[in-house]
C-alpha positions as CSV (number, residue, x, y, z in Angstrom):
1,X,0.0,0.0,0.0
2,X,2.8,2.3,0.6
3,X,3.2,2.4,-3.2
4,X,0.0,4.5,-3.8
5,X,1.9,7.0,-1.3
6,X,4.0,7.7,-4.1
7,X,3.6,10.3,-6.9
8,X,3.3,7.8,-9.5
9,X,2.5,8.2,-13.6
10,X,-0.9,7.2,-14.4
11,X,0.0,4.1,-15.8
12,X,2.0,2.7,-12.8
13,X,-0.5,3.6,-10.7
14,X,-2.9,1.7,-12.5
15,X,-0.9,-1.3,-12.1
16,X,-0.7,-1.2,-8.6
17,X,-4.4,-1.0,-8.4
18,X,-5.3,-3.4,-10.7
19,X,-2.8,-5.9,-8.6
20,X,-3.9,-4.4,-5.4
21,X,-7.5,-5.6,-6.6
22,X,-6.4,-8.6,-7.6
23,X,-5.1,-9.2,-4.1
24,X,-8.2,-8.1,-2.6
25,X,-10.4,-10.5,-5.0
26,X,-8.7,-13.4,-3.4
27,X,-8.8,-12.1,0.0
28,X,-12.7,-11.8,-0.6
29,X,-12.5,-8.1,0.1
30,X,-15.1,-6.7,-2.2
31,X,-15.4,-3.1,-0.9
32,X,-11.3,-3.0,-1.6
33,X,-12.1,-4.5,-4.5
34,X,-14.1,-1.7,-5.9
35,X,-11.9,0.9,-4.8
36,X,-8.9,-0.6,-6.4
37,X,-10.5,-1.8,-9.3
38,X,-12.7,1.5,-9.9
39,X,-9.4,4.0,-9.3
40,X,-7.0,1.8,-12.1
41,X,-10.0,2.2,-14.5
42,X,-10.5,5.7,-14.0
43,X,-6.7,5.9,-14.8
44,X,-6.4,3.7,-17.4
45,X,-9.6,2.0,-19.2
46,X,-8.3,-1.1,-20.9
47,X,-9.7,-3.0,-23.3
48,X,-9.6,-6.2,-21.3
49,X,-12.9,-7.6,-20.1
50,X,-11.5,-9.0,-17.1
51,X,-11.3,-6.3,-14.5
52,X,-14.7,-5.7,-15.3
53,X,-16.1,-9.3,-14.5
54,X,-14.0,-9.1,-11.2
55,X,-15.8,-5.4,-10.3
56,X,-19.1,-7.2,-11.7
57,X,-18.8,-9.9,-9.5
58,X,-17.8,-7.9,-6.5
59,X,-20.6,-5.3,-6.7
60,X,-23.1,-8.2,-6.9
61,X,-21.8,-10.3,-3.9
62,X,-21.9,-6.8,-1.5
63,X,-25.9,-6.9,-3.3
64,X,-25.0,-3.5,-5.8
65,X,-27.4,-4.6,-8.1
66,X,-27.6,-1.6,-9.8
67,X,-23.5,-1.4,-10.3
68,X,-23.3,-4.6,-10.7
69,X,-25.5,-4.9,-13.8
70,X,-23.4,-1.5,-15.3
71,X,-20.2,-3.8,-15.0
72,X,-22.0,-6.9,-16.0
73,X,-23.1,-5.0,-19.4
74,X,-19.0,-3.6,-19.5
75,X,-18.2,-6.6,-19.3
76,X,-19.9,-8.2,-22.1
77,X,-19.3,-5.2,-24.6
78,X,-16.1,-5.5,-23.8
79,X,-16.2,-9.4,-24.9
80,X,-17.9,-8.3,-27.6
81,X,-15.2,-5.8,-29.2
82,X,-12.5,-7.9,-28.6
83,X,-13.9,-10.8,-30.7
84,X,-15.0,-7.8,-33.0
85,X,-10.8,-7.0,-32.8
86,X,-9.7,-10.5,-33.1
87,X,-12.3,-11.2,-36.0
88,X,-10.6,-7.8,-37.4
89,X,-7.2,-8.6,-36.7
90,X,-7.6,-12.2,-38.8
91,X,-8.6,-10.4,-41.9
92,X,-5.9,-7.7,-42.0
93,X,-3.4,-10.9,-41.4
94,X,-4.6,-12.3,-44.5
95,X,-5.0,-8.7,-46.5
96,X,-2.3,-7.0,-44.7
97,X,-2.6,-4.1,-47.4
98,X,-6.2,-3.8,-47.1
99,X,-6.4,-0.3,-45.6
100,X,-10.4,-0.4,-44.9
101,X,-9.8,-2.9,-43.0
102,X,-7.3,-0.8,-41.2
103,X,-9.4,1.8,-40.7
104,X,-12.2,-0.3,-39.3
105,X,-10.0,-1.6,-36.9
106,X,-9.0,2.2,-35.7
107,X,-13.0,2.7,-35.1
108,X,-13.3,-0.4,-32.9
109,X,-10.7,1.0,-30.6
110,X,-12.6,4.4,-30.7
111,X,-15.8,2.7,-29.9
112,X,-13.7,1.6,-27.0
113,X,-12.2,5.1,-26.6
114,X,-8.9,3.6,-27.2
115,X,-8.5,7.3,-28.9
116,X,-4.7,7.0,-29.3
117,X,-4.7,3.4,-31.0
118,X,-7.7,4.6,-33.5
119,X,-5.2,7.3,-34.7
120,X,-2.4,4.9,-35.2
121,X,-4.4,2.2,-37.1
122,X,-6.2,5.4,-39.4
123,X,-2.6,6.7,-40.0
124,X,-1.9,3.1,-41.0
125,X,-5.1,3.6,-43.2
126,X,-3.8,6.3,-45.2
127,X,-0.4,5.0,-45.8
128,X,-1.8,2.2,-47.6
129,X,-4.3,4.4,-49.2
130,X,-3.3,7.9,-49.3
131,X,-7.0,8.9,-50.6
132,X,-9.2,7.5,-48.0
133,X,-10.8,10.2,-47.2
134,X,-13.1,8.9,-43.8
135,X,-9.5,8.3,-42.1
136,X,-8.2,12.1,-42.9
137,X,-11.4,13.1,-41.7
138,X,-10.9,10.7,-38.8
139,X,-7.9,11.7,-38.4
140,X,-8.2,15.6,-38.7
141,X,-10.8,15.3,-36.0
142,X,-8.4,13.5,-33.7
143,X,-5.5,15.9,-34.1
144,X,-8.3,19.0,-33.5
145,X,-9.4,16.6,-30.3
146,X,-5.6,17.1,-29.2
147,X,-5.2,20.9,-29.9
148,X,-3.1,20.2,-32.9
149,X,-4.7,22.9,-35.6
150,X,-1.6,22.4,-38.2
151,X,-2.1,18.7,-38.5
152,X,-5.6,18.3,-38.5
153,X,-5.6,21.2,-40.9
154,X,-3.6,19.2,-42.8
155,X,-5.6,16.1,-42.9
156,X,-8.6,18.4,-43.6
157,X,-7.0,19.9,-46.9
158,X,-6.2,16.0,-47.9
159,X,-10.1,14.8,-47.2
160,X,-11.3,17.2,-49.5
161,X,-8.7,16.2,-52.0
162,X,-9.6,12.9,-51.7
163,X,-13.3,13.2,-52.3
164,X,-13.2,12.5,-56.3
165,X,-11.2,9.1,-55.3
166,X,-14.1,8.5,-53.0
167,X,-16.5,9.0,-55.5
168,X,-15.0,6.9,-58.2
169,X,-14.6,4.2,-55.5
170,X,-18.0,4.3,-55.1
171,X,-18.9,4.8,-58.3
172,X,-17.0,1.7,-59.8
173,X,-18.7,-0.7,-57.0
174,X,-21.9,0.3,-58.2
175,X,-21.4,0.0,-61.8
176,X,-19.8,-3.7,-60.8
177,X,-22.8,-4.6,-58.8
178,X,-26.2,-5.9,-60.4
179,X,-27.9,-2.7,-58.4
180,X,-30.2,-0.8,-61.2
């Protein structure tokens, strides 16, 4: 406990309190349970169902009904988007140039508000595809989100210059499909 005494980063405090919960799970402390739990995911949301389950679990055995259905509900969106992730992952393994695919994969960690790994995977995006214009506009969003006005300006000015790709892209799926 004397670690949390310490002026720790964000992240390292969030490990302690996810192990400090951890320790109190199997010392069948649920009210430390919550505390630790609740403080690391306030610091650091993770894509990982687990702590989630544990604070589920925990809220329900100290009769939290309603908390313990919020966490049960985390929980299984949490499931959800990782098998979303995995399913995801798989297809960018076997089209590793694919850069929707890329792009959809930056939007499941934004539903998650994994804001910092979206960017990465719509960067990703447009370096495969330098046109697609919903990951400049993605990105020129995120960059305004973090105060940067010359980069999102930037990916702005390419969005609009990339709305005739978009269009033909469209254009030539229709013209290839049987749609009248």
């Amino acid at each position: 406990l004397k670690v949390l005494d310490e002026k720790l980063p964000s992240q390292d405090r969030a490990s302690a309190l996810f192990l400090l919960g951890e320790i109190a799970r199997s010392e069948k402390q649920n009210a430390l349970v919550i505390k630790y739990l609740t403080e690391a995911l306030e610091l650091a949301p993770t894509l990982e169902p687990g702590p989630y389950r544990i604070l589920y679990s925990a809220h329900a055995s100290l009769n939290h009904r309603e908390e313990a259905e919020k966490y049960k509900k985390e929980f299984q969106e949490k499931t959800d988007r990782n098998t979303k992730l995995f399913a995801v992952a798989k297809k960018i393994r076997e089209a590793p140039e694919n850069a929707a695919l890329r792009f959809e994969q930056g939007n499941n960690f934004l539903e998650d508000g994994q804001k910092d790994e979206a960017a990465g995977w719509w960067n990703m995006a447009v370096r495969f595809d330098p046109q697609f214009q919903a990951a400049h506009e993605a990105l020129a969003d995120y960059h305004a989100a973090k105060g940067d006005q010359e980069r999102s300006d930037h990916h702005r000015r390419l969005a609009e210059q990339s709305a005739r790709a978009t269009f033909n892209k469209v254009w030539l799926k229709l013209l290839n499909s049987n749609t009248q």
